[in-house]
Backbone as JSON, one array per atom type, in Angstrom:
{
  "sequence": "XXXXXXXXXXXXXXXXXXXXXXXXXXXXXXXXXXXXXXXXXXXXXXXXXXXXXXXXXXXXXXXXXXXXXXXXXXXXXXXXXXXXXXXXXXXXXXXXXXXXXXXXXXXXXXXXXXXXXXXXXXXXXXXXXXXXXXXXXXXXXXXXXXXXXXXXXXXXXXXXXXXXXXXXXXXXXXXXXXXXXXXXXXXXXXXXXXXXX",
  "N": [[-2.34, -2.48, 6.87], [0.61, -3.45, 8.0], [4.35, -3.59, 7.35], [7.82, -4.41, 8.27], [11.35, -3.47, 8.63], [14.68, -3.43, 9.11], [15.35, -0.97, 9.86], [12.92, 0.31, 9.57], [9.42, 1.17, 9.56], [6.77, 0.33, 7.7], [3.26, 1.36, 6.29], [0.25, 2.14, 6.29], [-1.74, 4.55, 5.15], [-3.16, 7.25, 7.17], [-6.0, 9.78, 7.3], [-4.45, 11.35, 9.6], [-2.26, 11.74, 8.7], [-1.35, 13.91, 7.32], [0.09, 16.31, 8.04], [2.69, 15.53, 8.47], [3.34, 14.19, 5.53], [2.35, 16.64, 4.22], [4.54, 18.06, 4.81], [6.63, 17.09, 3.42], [5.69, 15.92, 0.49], [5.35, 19.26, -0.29], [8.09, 20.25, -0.93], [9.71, 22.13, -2.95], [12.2, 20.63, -3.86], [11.58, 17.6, -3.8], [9.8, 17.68, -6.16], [12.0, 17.77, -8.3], [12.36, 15.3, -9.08], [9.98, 13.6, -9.62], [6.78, 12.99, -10.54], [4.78, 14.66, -10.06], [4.11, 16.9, -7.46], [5.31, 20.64, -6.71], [3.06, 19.65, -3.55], [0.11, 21.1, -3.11], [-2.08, 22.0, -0.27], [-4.69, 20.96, -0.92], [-3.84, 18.83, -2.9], [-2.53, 16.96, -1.21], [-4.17, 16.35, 0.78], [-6.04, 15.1, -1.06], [-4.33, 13.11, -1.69], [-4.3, 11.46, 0.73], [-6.89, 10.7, 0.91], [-7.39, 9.5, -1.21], [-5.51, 6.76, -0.82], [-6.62, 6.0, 1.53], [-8.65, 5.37, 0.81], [-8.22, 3.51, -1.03], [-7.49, 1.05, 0.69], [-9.6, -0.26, 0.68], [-10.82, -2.05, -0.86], [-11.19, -4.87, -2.64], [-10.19, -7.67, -4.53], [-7.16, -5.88, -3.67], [-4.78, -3.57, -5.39], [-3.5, -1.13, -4.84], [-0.93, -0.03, -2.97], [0.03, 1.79, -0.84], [2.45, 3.17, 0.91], [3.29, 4.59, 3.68], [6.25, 5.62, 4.76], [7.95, 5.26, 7.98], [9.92, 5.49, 10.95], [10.11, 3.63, 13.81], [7.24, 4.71, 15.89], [7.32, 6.78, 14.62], [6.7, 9.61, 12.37], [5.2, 9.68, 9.27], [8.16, 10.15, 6.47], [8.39, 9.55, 4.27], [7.4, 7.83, 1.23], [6.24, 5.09, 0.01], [4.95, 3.01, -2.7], [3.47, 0.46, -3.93], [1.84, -0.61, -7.65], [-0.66, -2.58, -8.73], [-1.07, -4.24, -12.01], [-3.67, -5.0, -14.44], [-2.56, -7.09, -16.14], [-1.43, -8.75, -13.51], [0.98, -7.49, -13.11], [3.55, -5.55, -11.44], [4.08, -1.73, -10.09], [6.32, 0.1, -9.31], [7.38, 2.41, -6.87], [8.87, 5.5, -5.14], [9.27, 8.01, -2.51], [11.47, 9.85, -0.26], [11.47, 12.44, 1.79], [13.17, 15.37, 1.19], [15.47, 15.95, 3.55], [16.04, 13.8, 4.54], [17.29, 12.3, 2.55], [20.3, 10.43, 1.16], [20.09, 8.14, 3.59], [19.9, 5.44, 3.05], [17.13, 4.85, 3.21], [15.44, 5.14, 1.52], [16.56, 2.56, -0.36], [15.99, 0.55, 1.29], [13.5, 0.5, 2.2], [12.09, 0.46, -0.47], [13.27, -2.47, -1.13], [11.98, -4.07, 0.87], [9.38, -3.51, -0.14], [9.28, -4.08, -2.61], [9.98, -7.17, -2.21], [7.8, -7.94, -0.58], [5.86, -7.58, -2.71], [6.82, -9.75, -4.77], [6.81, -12.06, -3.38], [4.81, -12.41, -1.7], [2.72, -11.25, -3.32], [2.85, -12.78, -4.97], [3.77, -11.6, -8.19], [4.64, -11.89, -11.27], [6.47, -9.96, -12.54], [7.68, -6.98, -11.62], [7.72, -3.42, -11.77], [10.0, -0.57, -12.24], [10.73, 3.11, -12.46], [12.93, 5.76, -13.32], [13.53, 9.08, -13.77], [16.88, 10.24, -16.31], [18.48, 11.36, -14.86], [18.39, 11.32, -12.78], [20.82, 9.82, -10.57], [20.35, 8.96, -8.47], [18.56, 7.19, -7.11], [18.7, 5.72, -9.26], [20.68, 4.06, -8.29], [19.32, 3.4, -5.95], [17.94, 1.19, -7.5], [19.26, -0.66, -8.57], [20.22, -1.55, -6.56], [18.55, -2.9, -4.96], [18.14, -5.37, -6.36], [16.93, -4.71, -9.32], [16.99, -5.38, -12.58], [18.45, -2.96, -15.34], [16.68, -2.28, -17.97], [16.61, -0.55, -20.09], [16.31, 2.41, -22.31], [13.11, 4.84, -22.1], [11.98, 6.59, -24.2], [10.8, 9.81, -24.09], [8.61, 9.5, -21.89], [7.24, 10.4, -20.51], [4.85, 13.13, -19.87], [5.54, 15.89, -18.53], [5.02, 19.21, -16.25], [4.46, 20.4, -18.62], [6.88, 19.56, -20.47], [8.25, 16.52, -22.13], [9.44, 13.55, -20.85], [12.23, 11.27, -21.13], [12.44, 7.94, -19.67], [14.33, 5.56, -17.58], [13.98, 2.35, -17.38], [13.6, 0.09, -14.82], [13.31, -3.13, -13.53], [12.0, -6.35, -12.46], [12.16, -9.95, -12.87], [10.6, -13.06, -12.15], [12.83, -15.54, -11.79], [13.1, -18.97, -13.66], [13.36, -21.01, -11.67], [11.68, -19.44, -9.67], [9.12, -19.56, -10.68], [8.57, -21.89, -11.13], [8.46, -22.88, -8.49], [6.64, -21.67, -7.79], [4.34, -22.6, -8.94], [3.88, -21.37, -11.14], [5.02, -21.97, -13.48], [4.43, -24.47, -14.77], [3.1, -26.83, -17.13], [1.26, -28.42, -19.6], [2.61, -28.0, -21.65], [5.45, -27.52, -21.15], [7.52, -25.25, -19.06], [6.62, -21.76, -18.33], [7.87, -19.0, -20.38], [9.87, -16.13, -19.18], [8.56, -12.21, -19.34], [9.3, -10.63, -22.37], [11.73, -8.67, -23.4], [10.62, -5.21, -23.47], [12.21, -2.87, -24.48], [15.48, -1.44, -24.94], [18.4, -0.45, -24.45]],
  "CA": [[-1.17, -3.23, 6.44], [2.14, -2.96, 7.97], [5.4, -4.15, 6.78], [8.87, -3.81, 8.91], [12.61, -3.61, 7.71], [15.59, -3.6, 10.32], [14.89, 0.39, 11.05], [11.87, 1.18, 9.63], [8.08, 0.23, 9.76], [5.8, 0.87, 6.43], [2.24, 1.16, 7.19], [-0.89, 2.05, 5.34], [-1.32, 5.67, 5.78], [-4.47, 7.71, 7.82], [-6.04, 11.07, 7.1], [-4.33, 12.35, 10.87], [-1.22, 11.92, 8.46], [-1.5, 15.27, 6.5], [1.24, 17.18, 8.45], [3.96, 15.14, 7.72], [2.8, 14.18, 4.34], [2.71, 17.78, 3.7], [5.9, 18.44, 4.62], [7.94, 16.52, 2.27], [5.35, 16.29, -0.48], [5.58, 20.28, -1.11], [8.77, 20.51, -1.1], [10.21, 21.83, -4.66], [13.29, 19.66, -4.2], [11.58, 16.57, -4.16], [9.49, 17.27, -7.11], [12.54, 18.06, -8.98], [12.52, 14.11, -9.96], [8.94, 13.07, -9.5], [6.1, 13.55, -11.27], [3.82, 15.38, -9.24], [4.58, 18.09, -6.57], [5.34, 20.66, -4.96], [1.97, 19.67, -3.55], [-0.87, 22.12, -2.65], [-2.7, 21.45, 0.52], [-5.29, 19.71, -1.61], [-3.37, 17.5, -3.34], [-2.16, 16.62, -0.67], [-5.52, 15.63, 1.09], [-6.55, 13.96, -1.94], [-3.66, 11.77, -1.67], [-4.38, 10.82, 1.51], [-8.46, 10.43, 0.9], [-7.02, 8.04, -2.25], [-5.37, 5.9, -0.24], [-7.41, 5.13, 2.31], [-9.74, 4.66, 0.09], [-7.63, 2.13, -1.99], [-7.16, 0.12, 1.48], [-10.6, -1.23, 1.19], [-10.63, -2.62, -1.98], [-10.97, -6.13, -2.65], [-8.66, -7.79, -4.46], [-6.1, -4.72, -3.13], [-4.09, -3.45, -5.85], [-2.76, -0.07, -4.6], [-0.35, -0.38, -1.7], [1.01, 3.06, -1.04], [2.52, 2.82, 2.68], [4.02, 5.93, 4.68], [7.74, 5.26, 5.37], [8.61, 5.97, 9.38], [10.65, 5.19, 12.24], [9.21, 3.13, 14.6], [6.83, 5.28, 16.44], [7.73, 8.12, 14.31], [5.29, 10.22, 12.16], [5.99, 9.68, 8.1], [9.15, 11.26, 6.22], [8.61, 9.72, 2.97], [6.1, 6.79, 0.94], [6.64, 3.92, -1.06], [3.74, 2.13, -3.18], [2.75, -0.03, -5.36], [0.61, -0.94, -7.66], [-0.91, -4.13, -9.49], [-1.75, -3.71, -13.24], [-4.6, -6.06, -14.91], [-1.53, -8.45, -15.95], [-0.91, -8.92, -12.26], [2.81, -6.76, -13.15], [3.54, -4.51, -10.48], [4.91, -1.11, -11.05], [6.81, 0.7, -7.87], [7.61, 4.1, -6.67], [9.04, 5.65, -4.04], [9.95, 9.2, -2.2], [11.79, 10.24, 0.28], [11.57, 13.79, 2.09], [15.16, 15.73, 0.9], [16.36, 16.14, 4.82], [16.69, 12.42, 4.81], [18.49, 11.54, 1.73], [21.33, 9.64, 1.4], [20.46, 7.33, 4.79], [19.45, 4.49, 2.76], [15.8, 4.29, 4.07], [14.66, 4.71, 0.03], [16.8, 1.2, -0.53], [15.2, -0.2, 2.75], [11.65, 0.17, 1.8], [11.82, -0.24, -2.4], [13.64, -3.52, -1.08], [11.17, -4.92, 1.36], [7.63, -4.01, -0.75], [9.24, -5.47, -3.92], [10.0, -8.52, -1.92], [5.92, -8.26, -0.99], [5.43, -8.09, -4.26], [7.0, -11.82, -5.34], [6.63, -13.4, -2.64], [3.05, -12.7, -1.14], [1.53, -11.28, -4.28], [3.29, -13.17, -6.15], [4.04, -11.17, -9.3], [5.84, -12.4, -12.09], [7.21, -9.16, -12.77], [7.79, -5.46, -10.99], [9.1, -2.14, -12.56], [10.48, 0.41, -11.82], [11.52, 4.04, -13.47], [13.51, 6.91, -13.05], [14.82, 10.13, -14.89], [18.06, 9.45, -16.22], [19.51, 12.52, -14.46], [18.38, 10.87, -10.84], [21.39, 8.82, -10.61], [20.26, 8.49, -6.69], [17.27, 6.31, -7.26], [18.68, 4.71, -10.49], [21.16, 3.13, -7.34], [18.69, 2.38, -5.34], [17.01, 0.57, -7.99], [20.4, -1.6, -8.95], [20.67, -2.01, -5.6], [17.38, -3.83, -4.83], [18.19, -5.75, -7.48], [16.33, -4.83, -10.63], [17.87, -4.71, -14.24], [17.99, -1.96, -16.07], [15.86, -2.9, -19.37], [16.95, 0.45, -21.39], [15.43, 3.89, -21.99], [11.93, 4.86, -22.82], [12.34, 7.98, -24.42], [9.73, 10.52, -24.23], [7.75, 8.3, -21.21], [6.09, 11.0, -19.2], [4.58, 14.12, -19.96], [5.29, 16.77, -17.05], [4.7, 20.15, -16.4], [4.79, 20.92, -19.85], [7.66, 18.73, -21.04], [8.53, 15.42, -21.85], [10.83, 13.76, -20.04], [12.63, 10.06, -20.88], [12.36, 7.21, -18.39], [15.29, 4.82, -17.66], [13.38, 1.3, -17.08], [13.87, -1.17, -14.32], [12.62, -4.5, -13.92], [12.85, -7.4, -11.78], [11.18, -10.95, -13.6], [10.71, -13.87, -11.07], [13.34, -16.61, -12.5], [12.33, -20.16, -13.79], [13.24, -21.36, -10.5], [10.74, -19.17, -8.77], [8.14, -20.1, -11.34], [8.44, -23.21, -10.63], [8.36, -23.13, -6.73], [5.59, -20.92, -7.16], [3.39, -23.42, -9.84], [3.69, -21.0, -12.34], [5.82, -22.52, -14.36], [3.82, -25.64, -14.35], [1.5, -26.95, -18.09], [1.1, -29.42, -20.59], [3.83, -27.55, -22.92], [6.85, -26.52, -20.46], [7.67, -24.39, -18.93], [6.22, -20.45, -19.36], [9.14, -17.73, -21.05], [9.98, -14.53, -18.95], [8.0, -11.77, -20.32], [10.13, -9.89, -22.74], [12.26, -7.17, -22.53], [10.29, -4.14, -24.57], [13.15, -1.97, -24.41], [16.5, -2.02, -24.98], [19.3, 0.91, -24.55]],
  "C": [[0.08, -2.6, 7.03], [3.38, -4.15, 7.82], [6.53, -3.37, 7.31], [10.17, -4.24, 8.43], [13.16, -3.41, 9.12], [15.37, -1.7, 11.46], [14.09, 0.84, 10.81], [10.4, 0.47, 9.39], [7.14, 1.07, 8.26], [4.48, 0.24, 6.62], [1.24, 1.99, 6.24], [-1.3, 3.66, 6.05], [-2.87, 6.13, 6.47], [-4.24, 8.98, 7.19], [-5.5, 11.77, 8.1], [-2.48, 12.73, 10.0], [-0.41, 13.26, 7.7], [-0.2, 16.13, 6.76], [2.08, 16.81, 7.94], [4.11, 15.05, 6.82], [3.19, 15.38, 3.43], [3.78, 18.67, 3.46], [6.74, 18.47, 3.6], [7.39, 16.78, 0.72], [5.52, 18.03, -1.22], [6.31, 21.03, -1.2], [9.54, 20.62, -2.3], [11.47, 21.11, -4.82], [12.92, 18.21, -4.49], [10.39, 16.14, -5.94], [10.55, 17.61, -8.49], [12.69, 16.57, -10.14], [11.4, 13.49, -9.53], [7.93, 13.85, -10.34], [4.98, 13.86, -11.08], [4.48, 16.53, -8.11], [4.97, 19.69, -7.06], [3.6, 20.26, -4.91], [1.4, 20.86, -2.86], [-1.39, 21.05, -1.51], [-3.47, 20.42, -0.17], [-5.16, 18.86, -2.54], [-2.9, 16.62, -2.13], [-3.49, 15.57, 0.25], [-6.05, 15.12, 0.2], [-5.42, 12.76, -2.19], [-4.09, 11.11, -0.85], [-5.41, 9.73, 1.51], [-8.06, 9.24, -0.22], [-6.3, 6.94, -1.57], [-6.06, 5.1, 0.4], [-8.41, 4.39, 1.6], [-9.29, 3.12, -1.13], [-7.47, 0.61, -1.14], [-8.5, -0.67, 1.5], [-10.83, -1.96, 0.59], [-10.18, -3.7, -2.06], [-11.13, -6.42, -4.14], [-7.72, -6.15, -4.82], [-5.31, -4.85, -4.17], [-3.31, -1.79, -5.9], [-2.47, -0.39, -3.37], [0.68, 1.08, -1.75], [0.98, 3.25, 0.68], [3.36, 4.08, 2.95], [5.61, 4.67, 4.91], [8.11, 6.42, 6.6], [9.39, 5.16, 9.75], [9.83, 4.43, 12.55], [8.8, 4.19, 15.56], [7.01, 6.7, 15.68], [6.67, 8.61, 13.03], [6.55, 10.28, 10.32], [6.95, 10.66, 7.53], [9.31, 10.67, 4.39], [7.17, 8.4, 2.58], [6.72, 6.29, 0.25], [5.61, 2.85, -1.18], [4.33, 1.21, -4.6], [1.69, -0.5, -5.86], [0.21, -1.79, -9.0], [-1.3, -3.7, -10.45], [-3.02, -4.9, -13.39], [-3.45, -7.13, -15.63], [-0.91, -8.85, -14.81], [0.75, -8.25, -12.66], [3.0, -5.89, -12.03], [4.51, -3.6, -10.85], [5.38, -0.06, -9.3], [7.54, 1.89, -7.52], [7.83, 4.29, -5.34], [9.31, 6.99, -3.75], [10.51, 9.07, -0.91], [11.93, 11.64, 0.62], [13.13, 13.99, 1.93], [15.88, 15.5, 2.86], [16.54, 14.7, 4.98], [17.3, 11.07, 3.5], [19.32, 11.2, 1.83], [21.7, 8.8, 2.64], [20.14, 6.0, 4.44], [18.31, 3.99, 2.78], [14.9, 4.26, 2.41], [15.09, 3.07, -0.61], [15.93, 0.43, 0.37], [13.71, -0.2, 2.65], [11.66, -0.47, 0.35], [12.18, -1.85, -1.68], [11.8, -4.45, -0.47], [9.46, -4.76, 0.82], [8.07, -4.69, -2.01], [9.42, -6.81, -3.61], [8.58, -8.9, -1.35], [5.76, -8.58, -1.59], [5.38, -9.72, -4.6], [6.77, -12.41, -4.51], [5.42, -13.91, -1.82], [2.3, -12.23, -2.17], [2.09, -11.74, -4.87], [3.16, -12.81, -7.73], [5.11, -11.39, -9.83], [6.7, -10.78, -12.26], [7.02, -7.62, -12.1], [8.67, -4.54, -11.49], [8.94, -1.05, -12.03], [10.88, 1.8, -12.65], [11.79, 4.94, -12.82], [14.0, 7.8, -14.25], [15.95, 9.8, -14.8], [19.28, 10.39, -15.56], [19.5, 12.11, -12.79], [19.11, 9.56, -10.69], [21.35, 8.12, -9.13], [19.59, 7.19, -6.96], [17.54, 5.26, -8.47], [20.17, 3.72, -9.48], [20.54, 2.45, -7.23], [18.29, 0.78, -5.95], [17.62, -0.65, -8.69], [20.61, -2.37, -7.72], [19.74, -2.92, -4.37], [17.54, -4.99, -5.83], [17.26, -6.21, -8.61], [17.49, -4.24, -11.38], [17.4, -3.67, -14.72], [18.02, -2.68, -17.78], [16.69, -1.74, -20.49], [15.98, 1.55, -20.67], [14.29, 3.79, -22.43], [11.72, 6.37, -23.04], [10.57, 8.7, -24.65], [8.5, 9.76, -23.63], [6.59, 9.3, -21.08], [5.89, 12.7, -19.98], [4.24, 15.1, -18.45], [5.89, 17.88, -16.86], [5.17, 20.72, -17.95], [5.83, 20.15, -20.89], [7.96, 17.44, -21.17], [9.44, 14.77, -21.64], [11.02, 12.11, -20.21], [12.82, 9.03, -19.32], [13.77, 6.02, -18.14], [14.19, 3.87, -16.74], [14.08, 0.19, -16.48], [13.0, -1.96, -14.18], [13.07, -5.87, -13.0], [11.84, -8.31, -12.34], [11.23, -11.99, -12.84], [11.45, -14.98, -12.46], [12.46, -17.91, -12.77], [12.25, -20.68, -12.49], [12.36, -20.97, -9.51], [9.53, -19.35, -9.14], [7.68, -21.18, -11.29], [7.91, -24.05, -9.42], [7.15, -22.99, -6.66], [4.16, -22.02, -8.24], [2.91, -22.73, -11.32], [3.88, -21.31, -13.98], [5.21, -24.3, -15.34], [2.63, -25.8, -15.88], [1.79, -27.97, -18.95], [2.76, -28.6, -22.04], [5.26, -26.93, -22.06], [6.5, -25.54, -19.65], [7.33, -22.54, -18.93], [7.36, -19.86, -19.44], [8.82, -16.89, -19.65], [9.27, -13.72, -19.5], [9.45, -10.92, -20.82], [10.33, -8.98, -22.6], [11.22, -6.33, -23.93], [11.23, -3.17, -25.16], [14.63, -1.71, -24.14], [17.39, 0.01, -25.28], [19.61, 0.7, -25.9]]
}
């Protein structure tokens, strides 16, 4: 699978990808707001070995793609991945030496627009700590709402740590287009919000 944005190409990753991979993943800056890292070599190779192995999988509900350059060897990832309510839930990193170039907006954008529009999922979320006001941009700036907090989401390294919840819900209008919307009683609702600041 690959999927291209104006400067960058997202692409379904290989085991030759390890180097780069390794780079960014075990770096303690980027697990300062993620919830995994620094990685060890073999986490790191078991990411990889999970992937590939997710690419074979029919009907595909992990999509975790390397974020490069064109021609250029990965510097960060951005997945997602389908629940059993077809919802999709989306994540992203970026290696620190290339923060603040926009390339974390530039991917979240173009797999959540995968999402609705070729897997058509009614709904995709998103979360962040509420101290990563980087990513709680991005994630305004793709445009998902922010639903509220979910206090005490994640349990990591030892502590638990509140989630600030985004959310994007395909409108009636796209429900419609798409035949979702479509039954003997109306219309279907939005799903509701769970969570409210």
């Amino acid at each position: 699978m690959e999927l291209h944005t104006d400067r960058l190409v997202l692409r379904d990753y290989t085991l030759e990808d390890f180097a780069a991979v390794h780079a960014f993943a075990s770096d303690p800056r980027i697990a300062t707001y993620v919830d995994w890292g620094p990685n060890t070599e073999h986490d790191t190779h078991h990411f990889l070995e999970t992937c590939v192995s997710s690419q074979q999988v029919v009907p595909r509900t992990e999509f975790s793609l390397a974020i490069t350059l064109p021609c250029g060897t990965p510097f960060g990832s951005v997945g997602l991945t389908v629940d059993e309510q077809h919802h999709g839930h989306l994540g992203y990193v970026v290696g620190a030496e290339d923060w603040a170039k926009g390339y974390a907006t530039e991917a979240a954008a173009r797999l959540l627009s995968y999402g609705q529009e070729i897997l058509m999922l009614e709904r995709i979320e998103a979360t962040c700590r509420p101290a990563n006001l980087a990513s709680a941009r991005v994630l305004e700036k793709i445009g998902m709402d922010l639903e509220g907090l979910r206090p005490k989401d994640k349990f990591v390294r030892g502590t638990w740590s509140d989630s600030l919840v985004f959310a994007r819900n395909q409108t009636l209008t796209q429900q419609i287009a798409t035949g979702k919307a479509a039954g003997t009683n109306g219309p279907r609702p939005t799903p509701m919000t769970r969570y409210k600041a």
